[in-house]
OpenMM code with the backbone's topology and positions (N, CA, C; nanometers):
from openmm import Vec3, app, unit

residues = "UNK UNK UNK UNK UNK UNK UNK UNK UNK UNK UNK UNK UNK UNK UNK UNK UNK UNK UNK UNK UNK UNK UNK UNK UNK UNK UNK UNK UNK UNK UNK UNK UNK UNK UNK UNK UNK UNK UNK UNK UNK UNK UNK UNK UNK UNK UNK UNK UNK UNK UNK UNK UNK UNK UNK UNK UNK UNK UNK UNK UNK UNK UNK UNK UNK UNK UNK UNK UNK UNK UNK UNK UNK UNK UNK UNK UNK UNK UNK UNK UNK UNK UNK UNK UNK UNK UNK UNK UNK UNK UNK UNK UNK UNK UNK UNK UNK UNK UNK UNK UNK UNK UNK UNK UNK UNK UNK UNK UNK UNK UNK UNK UNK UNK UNK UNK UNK UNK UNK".split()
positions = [
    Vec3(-0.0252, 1.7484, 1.4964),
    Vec3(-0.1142, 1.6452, 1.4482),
    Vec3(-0.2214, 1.6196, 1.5529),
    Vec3(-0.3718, 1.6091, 1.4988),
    Vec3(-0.4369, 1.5411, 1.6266),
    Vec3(-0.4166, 1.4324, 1.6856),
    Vec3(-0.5150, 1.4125, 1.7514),
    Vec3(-0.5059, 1.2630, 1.8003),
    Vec3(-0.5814, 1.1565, 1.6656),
    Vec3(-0.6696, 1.2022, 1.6504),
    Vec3(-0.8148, 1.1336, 1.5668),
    Vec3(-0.6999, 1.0921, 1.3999),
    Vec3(-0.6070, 1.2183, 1.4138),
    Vec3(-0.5058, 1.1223, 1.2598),
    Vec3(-0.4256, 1.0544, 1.2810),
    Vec3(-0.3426, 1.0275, 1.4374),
    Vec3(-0.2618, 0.9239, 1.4406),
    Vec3(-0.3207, 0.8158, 1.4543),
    Vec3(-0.4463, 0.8207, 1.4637),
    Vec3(-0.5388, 0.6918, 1.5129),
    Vec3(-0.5670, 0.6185, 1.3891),
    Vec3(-0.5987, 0.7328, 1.2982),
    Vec3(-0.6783, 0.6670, 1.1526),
    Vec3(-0.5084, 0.6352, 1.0809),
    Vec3(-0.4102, 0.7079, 1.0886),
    Vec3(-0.2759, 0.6434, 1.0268),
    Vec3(-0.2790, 0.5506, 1.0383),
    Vec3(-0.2840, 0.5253, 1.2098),
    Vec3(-0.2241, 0.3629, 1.2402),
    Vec3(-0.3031, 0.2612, 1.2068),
    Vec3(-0.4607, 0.2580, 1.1667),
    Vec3(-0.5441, 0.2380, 1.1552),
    Vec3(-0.5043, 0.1638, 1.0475),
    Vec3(-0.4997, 0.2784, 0.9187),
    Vec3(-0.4670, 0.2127, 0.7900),
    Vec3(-0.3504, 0.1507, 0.7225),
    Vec3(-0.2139, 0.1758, 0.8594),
    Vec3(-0.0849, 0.0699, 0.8522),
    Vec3(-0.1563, -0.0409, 0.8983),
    Vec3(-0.2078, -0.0923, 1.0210),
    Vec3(-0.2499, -0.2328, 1.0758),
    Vec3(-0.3508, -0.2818, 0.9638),
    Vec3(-0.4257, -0.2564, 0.9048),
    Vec3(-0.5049, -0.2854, 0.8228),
    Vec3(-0.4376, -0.3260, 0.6714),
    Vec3(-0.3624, -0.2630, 0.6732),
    Vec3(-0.2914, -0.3328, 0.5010),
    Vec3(-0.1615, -0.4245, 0.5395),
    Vec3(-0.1097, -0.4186, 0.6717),
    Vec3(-0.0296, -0.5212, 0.6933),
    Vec3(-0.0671, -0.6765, 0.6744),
    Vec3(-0.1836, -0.6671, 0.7765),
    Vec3(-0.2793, -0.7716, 0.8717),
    Vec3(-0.2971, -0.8742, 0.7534),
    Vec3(-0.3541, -0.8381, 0.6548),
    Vec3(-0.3834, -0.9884, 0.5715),
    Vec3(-0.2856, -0.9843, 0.4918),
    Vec3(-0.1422, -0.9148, 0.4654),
    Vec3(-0.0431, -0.9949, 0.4280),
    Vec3(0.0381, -1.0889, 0.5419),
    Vec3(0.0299, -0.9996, 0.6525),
    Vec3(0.0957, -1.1412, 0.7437),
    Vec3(-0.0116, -1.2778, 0.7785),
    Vec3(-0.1474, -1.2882, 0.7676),
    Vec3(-0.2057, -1.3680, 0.8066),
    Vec3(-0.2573, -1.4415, 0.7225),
    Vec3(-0.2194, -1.4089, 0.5649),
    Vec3(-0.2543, -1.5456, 0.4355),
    Vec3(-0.1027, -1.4781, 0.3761),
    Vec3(-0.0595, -1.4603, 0.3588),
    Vec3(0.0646, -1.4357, 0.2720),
    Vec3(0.2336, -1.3652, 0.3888),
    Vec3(0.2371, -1.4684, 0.4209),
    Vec3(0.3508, -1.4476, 0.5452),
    Vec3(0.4615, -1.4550, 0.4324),
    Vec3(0.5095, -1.5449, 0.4088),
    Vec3(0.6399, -1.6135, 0.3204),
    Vec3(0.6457, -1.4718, 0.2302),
    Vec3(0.5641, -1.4344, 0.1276),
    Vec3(0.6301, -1.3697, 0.0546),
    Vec3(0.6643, -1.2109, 0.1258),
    Vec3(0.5973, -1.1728, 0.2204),
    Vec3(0.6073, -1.0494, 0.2332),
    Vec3(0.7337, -1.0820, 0.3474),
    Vec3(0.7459, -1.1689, 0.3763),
    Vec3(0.9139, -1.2004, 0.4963),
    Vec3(1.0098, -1.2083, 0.3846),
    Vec3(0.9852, -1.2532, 0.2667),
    Vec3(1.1118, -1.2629, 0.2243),
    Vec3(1.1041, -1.1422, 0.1721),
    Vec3(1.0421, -1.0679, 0.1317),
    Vec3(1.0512, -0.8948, 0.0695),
    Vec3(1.1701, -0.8112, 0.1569),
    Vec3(1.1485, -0.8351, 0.3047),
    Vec3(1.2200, -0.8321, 0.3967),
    Vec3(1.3677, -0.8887, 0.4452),
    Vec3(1.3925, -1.0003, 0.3702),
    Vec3(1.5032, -1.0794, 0.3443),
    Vec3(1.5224, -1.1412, 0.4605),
    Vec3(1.3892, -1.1597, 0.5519),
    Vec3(1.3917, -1.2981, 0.6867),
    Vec3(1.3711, -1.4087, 0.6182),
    Vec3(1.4190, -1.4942, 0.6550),
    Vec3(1.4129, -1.6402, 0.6875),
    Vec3(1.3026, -1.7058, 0.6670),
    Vec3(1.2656, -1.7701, 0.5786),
    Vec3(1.1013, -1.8334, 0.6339),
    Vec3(1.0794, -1.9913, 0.6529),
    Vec3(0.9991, -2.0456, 0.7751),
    Vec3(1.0026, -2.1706, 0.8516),
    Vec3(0.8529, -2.2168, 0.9167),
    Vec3(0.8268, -2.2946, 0.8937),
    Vec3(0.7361, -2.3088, 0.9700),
    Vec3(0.6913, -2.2326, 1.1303),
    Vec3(0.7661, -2.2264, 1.2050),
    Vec3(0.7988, -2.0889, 1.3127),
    Vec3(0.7637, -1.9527, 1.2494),
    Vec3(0.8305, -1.9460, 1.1849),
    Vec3(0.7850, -1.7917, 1.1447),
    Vec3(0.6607, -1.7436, 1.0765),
    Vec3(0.6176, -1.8223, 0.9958),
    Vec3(0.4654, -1.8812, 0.9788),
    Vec3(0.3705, -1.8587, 1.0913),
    Vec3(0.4086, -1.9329, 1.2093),
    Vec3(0.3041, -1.9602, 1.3440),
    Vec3(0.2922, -1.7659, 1.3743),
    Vec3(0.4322, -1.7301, 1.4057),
    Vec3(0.4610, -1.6207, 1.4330),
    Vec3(0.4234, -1.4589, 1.3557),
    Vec3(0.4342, -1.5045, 1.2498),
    Vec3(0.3420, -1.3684, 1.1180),
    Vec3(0.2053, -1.3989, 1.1421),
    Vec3(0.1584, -1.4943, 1.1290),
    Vec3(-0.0091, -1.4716, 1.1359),
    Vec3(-0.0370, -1.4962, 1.2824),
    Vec3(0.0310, -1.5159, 1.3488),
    Vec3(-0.0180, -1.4127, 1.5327),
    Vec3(-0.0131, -1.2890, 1.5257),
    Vec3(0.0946, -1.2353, 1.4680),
    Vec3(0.1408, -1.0603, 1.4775),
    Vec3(0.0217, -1.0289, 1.3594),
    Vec3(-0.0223, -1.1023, 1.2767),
    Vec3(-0.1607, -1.0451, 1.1641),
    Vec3(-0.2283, -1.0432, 1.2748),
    Vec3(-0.2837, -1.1418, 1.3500),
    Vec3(-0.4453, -1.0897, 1.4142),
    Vec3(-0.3789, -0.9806, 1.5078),
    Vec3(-0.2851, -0.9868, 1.5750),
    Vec3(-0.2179, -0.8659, 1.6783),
    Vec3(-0.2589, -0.7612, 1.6057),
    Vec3(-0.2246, -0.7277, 1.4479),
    Vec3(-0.2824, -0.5712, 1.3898),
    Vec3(-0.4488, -0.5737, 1.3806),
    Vec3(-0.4752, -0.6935, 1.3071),
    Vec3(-0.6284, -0.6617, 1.3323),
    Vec3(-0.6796, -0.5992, 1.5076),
    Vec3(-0.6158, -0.6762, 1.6057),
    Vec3(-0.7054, -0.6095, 1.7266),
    Vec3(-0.6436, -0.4292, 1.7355),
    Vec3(-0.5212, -0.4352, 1.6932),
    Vec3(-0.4848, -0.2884, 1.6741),
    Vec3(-0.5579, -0.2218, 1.5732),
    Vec3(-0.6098, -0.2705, 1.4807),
    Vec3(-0.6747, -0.1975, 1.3612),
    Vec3(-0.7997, -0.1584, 1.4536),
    Vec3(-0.8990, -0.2582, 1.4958),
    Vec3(-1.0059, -0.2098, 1.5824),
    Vec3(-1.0304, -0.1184, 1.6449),
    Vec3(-0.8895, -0.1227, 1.7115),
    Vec3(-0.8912, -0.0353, 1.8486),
    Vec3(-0.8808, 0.1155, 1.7413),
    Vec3(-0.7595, 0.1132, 1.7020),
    Vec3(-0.7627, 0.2439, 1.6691),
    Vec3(-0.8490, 0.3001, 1.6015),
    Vec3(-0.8856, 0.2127, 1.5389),
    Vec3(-1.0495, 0.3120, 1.4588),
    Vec3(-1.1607, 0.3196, 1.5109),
    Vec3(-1.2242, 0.2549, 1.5958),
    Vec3(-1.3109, 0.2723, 1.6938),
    Vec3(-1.3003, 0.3707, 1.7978),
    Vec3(-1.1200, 0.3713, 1.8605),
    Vec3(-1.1481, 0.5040, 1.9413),
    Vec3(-1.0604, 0.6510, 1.8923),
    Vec3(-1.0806, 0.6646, 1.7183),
    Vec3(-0.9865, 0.7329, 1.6664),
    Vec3(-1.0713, 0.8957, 1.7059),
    Vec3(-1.1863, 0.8719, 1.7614),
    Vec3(-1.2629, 1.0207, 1.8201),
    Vec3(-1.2816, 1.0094, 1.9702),
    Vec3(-1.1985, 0.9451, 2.0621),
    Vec3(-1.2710, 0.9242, 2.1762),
    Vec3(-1.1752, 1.0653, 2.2015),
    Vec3(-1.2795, 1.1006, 2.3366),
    Vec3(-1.2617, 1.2932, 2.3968),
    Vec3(-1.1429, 1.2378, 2.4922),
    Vec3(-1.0835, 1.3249, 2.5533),
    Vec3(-1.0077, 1.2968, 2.6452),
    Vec3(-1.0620, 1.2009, 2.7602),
    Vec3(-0.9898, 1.1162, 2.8180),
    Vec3(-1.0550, 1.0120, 2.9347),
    Vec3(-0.9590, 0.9479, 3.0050),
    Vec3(-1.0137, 0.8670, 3.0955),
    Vec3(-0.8767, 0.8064, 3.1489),
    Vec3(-0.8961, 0.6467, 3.0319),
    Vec3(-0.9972, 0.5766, 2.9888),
    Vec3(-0.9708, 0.5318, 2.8726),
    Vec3(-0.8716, 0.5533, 2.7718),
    Vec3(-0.9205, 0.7085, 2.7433),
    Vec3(-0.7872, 0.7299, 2.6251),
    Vec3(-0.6726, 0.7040, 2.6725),
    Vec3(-0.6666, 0.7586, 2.7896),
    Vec3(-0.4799, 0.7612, 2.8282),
    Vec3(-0.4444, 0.6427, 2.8197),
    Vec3(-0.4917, 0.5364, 2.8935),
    Vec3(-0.4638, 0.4184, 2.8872),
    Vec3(-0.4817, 0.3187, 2.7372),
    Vec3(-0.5664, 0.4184, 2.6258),
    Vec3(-0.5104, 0.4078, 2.5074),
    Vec3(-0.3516, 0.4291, 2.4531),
    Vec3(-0.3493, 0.5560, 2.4523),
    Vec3(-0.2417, 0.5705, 2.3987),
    Vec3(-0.1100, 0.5327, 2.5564),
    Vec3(-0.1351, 0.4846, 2.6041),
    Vec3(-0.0057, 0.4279, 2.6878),
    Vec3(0.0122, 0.3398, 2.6618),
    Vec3(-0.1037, 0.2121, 2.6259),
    Vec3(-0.0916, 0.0576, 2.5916),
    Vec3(-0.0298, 0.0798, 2.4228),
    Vec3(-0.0186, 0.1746, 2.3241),
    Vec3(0.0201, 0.2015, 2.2299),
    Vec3(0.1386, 0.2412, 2.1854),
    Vec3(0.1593, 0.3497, 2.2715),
    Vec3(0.3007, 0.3685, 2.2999),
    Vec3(0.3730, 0.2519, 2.3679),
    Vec3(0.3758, 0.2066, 2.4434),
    Vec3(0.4658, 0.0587, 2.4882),
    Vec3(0.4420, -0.0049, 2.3475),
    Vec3(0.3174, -0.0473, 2.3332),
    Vec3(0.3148, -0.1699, 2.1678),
    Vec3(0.4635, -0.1180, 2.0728),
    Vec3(0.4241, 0.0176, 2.0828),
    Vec3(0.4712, 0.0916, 1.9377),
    Vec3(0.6923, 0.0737, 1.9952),
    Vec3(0.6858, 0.1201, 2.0688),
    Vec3(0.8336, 0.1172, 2.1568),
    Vec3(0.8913, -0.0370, 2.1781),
    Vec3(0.8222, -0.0784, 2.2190),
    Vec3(0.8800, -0.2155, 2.2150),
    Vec3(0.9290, -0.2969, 2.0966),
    Vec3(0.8484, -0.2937, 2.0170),
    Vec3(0.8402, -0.2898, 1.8576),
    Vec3(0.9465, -0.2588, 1.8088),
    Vec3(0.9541, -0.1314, 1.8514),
    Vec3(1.0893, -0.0401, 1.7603),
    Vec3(1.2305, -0.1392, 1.8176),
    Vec3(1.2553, -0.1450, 1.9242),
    Vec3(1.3452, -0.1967, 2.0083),
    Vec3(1.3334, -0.3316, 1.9388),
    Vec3(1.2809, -0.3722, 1.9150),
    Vec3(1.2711, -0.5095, 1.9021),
    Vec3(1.3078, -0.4952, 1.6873),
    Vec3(1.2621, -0.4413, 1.6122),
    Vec3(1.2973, -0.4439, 1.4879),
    Vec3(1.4548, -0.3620, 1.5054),
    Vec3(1.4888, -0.2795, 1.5765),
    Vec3(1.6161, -0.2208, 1.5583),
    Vec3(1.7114, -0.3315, 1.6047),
    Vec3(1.6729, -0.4165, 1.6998),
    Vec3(1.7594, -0.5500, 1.6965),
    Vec3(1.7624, -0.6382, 1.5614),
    Vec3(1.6465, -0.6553, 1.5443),
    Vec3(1.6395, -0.7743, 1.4820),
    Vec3(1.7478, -0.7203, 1.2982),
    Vec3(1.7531, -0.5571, 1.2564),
    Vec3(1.7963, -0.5039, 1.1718),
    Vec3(1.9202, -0.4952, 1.2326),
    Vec3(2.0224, -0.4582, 1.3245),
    Vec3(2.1172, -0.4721, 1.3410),
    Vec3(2.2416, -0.5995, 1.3500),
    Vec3(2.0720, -0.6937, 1.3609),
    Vec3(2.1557, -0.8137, 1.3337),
    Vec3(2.1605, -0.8383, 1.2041),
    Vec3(2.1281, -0.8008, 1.1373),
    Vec3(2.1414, -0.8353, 1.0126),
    Vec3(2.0314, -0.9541, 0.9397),
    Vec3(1.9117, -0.9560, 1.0274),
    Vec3(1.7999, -1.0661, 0.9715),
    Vec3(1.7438, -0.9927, 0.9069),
    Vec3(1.7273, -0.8407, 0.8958),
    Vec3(1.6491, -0.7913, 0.7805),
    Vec3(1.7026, -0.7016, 0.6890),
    Vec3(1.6685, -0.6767, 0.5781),
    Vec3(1.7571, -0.6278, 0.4481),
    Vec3(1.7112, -0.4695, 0.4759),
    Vec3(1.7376, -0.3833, 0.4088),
    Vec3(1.7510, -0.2297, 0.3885),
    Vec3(1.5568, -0.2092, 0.4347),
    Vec3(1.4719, -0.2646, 0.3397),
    Vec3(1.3516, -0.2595, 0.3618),
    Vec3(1.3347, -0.2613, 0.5446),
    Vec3(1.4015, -0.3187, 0.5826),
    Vec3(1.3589, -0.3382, 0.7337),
    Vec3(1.3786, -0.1655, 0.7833),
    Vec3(1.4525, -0.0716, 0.7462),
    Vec3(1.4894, 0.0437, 0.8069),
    Vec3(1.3715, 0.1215, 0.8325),
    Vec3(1.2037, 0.0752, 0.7158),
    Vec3(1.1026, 0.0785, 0.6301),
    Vec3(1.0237, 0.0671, 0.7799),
    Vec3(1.0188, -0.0581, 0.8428),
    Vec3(0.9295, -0.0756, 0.9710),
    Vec3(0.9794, 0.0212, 1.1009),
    Vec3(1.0966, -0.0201, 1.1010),
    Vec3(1.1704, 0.0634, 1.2248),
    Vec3(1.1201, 0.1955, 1.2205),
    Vec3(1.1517, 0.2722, 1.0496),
    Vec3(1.0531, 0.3948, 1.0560),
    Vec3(0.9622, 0.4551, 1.0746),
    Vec3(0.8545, 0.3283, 1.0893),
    Vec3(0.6753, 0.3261, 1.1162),
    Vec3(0.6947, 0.2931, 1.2456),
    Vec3(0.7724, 0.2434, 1.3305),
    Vec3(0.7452, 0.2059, 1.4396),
    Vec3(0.8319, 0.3234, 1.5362),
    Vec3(0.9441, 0.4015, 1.4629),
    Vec3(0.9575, 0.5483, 1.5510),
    Vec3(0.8673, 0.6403, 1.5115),
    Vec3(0.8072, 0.6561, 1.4245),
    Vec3(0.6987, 0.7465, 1.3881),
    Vec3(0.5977, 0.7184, 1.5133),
    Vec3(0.5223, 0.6191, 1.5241),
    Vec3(0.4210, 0.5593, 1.5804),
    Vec3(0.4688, 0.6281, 1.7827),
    Vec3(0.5831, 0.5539, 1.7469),
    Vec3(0.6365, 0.5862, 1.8945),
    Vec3(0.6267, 0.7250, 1.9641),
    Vec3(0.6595, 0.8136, 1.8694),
    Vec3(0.6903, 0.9753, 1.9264),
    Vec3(0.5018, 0.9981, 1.8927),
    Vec3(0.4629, 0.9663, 1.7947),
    Vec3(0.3442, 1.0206, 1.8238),
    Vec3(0.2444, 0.9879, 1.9564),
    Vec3(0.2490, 0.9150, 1.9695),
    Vec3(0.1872, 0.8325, 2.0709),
    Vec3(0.2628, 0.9089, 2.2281),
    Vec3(0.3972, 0.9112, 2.2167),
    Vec3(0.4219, 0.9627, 2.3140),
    Vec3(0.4603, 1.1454, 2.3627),
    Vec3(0.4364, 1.1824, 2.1989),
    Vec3(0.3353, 1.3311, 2.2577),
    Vec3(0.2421, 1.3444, 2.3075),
    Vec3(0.1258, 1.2566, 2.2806),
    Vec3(0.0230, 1.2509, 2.3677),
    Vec3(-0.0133, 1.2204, 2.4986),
    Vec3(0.0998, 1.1135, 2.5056),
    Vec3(0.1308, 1.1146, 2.6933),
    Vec3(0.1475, 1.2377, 2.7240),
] * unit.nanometer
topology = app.Topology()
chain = topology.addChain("A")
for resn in residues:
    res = topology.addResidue(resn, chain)
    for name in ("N", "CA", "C"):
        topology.addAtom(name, app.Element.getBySymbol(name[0]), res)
């Protein structure tokens, strides 16, 4: 895969997430079978603008040439993307998210190995 399609992938996951977590949190958490609270509210539409600045990034530098920019692209991406994973494979093992959750974890090991072929 190039670089320029994991960029525009991720591009167009952060982009169709982003305004369901940041006007429509509740229904797309409970699709998920989390909990929904005023907290989690505050918390979905932070992680919405979090994809919008990820949507930016990645499509703006979904052609940049090799650089030390890029690297430090895809390194700040790979951590995003890894941490993420770690963090939904908890949150699914505990049992806060239903089968659909296996759904993110999958986008977020996808995301992960790609990102960290490019390292």
């Amino acid at each position: 895969m190039k670089f320029s399609t994991l960029m525009i992938i991720k591009a167009v996951v952060c982009i169709g997430f982003a305004p369901l977590l940041l006007f429509f949190p509740e229904p797309l958490l409970g699709l998920f079978g989390a909990a929904f609270s005023s907290g989690a509210a505050l918390t979905a539409r932070e992680y919405g603008a979090a994809l919008v600045g990820n949507f930016l990034l990645t499509w703006i530098a979904r052609n940049a040439e090799d650089s030390v920019a890029r690297r430090a692209i895809i390194i700040a991406l790979f951590a995003y993307d890894a941490v993420a994973l770690l963090a939904c494979l908890f949150l699914q093992f505990s049992g806060v998210l239903n089968l659909l959750g296996w759904g993110v974890v999958a986008i977020y090991l996808f995301f992960t190995i790609g990102f960290g072929y490019f390292m």
